[in-house]
N, C-alpha and C positions, 0 to 999 in steps of 0.2 A: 734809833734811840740815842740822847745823848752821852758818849762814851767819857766826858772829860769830871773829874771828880768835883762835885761842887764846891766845898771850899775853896783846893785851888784856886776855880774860875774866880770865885768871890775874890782870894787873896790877890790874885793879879789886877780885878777889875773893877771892886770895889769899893763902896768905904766904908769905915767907923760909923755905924750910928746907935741908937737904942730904943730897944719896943718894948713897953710896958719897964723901964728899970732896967732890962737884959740885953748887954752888950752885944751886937752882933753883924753882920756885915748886909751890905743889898748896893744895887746899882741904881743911884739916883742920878735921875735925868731932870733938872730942871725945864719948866716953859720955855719955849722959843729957840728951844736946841734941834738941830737938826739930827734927824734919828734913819741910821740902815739898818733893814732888818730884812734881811735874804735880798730879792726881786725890788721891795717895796720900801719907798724912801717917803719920808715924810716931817712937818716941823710938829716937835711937841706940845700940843694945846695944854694941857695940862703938865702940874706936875706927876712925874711916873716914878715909880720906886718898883725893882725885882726883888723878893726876898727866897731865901730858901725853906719850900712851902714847911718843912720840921720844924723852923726858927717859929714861924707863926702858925702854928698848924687849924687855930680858930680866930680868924680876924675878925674884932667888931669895928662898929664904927663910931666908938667913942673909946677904942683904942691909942697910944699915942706913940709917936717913933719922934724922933728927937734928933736932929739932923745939924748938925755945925749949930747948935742953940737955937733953932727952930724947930717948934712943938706942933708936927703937921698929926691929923684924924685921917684913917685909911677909908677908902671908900672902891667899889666896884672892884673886890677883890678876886683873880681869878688865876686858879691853878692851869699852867699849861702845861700839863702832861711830862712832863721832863725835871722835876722837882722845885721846880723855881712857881712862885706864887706873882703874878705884876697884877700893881693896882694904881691907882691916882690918887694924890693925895692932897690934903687941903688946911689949912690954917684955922678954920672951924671946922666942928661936926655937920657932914650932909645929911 
């Protein structure tokens, strides 16, 4: 299980952004970035964002997160077990 407190994680490795109006943290990963993730390395097709799955506990997808003044729609949202929600996200509603 993951033992490390998720804020923390967020305050070391996160940023600033906001969902619906409400200020709160997530690890954005822009397209074309090279992404480790245990064993398996891979380049980000998409844009990705982790959030902490409490912050958005009902994602739709004409929800809106708000990132350095971009207004990205969440899509393919998926809780991984460890409190953290990752989805891909997109500039229009998919």
């Amino acid at each position: 299980m993951f033992d490390v407190d998720l804020d923390t994680f967020l305050d070391d490795f996160g940023i600033a952004l906001t969902y619906n109006g409400t200020a709160i943290r997530g690890i954005y990963t822009p397209s074309g970035t090279p992404v480790k993730n245990g064993y398996l390395s891979y380049v980000a097709e998409q844009i990705e964002l982790l959030v902490k799955s409490t912050d958005c506990p009902t994602i739709k997808k004409t929800d809106q997160f708000i990132i350095s003044g971009v207004t990205y729609y969440p899509y393919e949202p998926i809780p991984d077990g460890t409190g953290f929600t990752k989805m891909f996200l997109a500039t229009e509603v998919q």
